[in-house]
N, C-alpha and C positions, 0 to 999 in steps of 0.2 A: 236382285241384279237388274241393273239398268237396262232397257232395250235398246240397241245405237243400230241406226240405219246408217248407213253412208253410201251417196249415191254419185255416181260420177259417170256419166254419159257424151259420148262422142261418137262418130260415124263407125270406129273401127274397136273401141274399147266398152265395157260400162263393169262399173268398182260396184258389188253391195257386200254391204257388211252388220249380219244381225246377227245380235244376241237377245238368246230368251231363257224367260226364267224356268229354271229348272231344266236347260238343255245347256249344252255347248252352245260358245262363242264360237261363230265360222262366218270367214272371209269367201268372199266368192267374186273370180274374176270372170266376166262372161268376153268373149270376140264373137263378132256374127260380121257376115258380112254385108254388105249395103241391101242387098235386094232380100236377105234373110231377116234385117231387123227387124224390119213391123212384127214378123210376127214372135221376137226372140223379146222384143219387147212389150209385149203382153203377157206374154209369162211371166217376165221379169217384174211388171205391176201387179200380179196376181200374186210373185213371191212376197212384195213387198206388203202388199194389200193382207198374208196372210200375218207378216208378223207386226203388223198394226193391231189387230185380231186377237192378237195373243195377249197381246198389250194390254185389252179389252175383257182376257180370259175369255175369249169367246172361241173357243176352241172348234167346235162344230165349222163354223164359218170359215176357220186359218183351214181347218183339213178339206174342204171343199175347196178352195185357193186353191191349195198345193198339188191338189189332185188337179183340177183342169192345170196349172201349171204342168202340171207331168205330159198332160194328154198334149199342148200344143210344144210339147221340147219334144217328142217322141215322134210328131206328125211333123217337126222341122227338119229331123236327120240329123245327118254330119253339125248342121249350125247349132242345132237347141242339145248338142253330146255336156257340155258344160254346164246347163243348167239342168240338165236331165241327172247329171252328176251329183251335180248339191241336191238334189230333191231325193234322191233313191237315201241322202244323208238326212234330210230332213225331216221327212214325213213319219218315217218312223217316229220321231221324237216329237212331232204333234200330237201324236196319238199315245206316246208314252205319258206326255206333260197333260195330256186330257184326263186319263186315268188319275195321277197321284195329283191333280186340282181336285178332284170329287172324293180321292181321299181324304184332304184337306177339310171337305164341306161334308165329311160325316155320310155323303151318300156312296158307303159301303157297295150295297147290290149293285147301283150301276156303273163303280168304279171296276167289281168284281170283269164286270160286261168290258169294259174299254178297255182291261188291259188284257182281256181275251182278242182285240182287236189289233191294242199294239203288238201283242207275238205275229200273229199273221203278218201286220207290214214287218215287223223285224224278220221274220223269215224271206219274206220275201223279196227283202232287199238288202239282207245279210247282213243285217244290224249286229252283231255278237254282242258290241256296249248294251245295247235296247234290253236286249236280252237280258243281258246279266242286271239291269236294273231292275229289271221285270221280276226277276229269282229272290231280287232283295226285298223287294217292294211288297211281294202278297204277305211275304209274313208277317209281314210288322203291321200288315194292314188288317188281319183276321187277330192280329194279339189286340190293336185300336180295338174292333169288335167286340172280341170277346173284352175287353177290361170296361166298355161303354155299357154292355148288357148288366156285369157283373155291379157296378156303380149304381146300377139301375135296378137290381135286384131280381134278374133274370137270370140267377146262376144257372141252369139248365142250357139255357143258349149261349154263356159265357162261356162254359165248360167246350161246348161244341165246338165254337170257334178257337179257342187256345187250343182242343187238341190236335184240330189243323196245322195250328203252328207246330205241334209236336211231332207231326208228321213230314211236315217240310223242313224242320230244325230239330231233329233228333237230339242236340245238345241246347237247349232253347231253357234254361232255370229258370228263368223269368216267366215262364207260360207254364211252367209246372207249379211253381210256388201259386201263381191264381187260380190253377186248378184245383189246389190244394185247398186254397180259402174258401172258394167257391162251393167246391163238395161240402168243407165243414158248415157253412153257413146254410149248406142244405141238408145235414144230419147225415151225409152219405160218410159214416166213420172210413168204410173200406177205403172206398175212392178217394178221400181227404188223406188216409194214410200213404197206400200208393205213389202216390201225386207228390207227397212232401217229402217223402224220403228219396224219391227220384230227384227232386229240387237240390234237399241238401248231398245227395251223392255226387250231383253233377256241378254244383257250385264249389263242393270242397275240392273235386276232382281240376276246378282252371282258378282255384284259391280266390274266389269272389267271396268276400268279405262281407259287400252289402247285401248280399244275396244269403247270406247266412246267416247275419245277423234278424233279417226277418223270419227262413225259416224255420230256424231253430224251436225258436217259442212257440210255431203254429204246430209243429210236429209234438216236442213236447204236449203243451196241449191236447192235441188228437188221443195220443194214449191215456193222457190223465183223464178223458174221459171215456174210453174205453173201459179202464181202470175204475171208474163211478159205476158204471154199468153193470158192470163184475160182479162189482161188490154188491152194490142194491140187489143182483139175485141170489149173492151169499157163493159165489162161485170165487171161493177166494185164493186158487191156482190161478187159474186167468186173471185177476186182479194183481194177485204179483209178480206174474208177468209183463205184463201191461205197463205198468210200476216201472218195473227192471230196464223194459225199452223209455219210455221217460226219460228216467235217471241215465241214461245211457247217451244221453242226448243234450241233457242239464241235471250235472253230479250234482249241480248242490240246490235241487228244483223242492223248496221247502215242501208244497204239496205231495207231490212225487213220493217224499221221502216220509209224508205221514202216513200215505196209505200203503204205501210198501211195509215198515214198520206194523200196522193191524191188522194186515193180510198175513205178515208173517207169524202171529201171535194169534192168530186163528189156525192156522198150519202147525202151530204151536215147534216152530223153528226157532227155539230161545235165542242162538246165536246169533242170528238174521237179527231178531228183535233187539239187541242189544250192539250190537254194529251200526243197524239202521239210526236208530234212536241216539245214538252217540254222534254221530252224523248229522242228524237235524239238532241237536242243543249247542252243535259248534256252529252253524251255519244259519238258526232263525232265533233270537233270543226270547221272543215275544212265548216259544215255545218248547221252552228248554224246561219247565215244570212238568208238562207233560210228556218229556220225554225222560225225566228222573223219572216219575213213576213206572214207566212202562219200562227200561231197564231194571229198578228194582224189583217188581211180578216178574222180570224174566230170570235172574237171578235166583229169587226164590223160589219158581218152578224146576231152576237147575240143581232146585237143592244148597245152595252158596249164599250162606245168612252171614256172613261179613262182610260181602258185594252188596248184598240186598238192605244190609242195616245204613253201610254208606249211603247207600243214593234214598233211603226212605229219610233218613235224620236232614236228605236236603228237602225235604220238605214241610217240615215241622213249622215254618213260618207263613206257609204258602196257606191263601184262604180256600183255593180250590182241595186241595189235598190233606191239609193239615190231619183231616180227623182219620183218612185211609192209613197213611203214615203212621199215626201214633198207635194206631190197630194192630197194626203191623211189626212194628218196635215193640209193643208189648208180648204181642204173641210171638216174635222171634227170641225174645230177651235179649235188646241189644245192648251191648254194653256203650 
């Protein structure tokens, strides 16, 4: 946004008219009377003087303006009421536009400081707009933070600052889903799952699309390595659990679906194994040999050697299998 001054001065009138970036456009008509201008007109240069200043980004400078502006509309009375008006509008929003410039430049901490500033002048001049800019502004300024830290490979202080945001945006998917990444790229399985399931709860909950297309996969993921974990200690209830929430997440998650499948077949749950495994040969082809044979042992364990002879004779060509199969075939006698 462009800054426009417009100034129009006479004995009984003076026109200004500023706009600045990242504030309202506002008109301002000042009347002073003859013996009151000198000094209604130093203010009025001190107003202009500040949005020069802004001009400049020099923020510090435009809010030391606007203040001694206030100081000689206040020590005018009845004459400087008009300028003393537009500034009780103004200043607020110097001190607002100081803040999210330094958000702008990445300096976080001291942004945090200036918009603890601007609430004070919004209070005290009854800014309610300030304010409410103020409410928008920190969250989005702590999720900047925390996704800067996170980029930077500070998950610990990334985490910190997104769950800030989750504290001021209780429905905030977007700062859960990074807390989500964050934990897992710091091994925190717990926290990563937390975090993702809150993401996809609250994303499926206002039907965000983008939002779920992300964290689908990072959640899946999360349990398929909880589910590695499981199994490496042979814990292979918690594995097909583990599995279960996966596949619950992404039914047709090829991995998912193999280790659910060998967990069940350790649990020795033929049915499971044989549902599973029919699941993954419709849905991964690269993997559909290994999942005839593991339907056929499951089959066979149920006792059902004309289930078991079908899915062993699809293996008779296969180079990984070929010799189990015909083992198999012989010692079932299949016809």
């Amino acid at each position: 946004m462009n800054l426009i001054i417009i100034k129009k001065i006479n004995t009984m009138r003076r026109l200004l008219s500023i706009g600045l970036a990242v504030m309202c456009v506002a008109f301002f008509i000042f009347n002073a009377t003859v013996q009151d201008e000198v000094d209604v007109n130093k203010g009025i240069e001190l107003l202009n003087g500040a949005v020069k200043s802004v001009e400049g980004k020099q923020y510090d400078q435009a809010i030391q303006q606007a203040n001694d502006a206030m100081k000689i509309a206040t020590e005018a009375g009845e004459a400087g009421t008009e300028l003393k008006t537009n500034l009780e509008k103004l200043i607020p929003q110097l001190y607002y536009g100081k803040a999210a410039n330094l958000v702008t430049e990445s300096k976080f901490d001291d942004a945090l400081k200036a918009f603890d500033e601007a609430k004070v002048q919004a209070d005290k001049y009854n800014a309610a707009n300030i304010k409410e800019n103020i409410g928008e502004a920190i969250p989005k300024m702590y999720f900047a933070m925390g996704k800067n830290d996170i980029d930077a490979g500070n998950f610990e202080k990334g985490i910190e600052s997104l769950t800030k945001v989750t504290e001021l945006e209780p429905n905030n998917a977007s700062a859960y889903l990074f807390i989500g990444f964050a934990a897992l790229k710091n091994s925190d399985l717990a926290k990563a799952e937390e975090a993702s399931a809150k993401s996809l709860e609250l994303a499926t909950a206002a039907n965000d699309e983008a939002i779920m297309k992300n964290v689908k996969p990072q959640l899946t993921n999360v349990y398929l390595m909880k589910a590695q974990a499981a199994m490496k200690a042979k814990k292979w209830s918690d594995t097909y659990a583990a599995d279960e929430k996966a596949l619950s997440v992404d039914e047709n998650n090829a991995n998912g679906l193999m280790l659910k499948g060998v967990a069940a077949a350790q649990l020795k749950r033929w049915d499971n194994v044989i549902d599973t495994f029919t699941k993954l040969a419709s849905v991964s082809k690269k993997d559909q040999s290994t999942s005839y044979y593991n339907i056929a042992v499951a089959y066979q364990n149920k006792s059902n050697a004309a289930k078991a002879c079908e899915f062993y004779k699809k293996l008779v060509s296969d180079a990984k299998y070929k010799d189990h199969a015909e083992q198999a075939i012989n010692q079932l006698k299949c016809k």
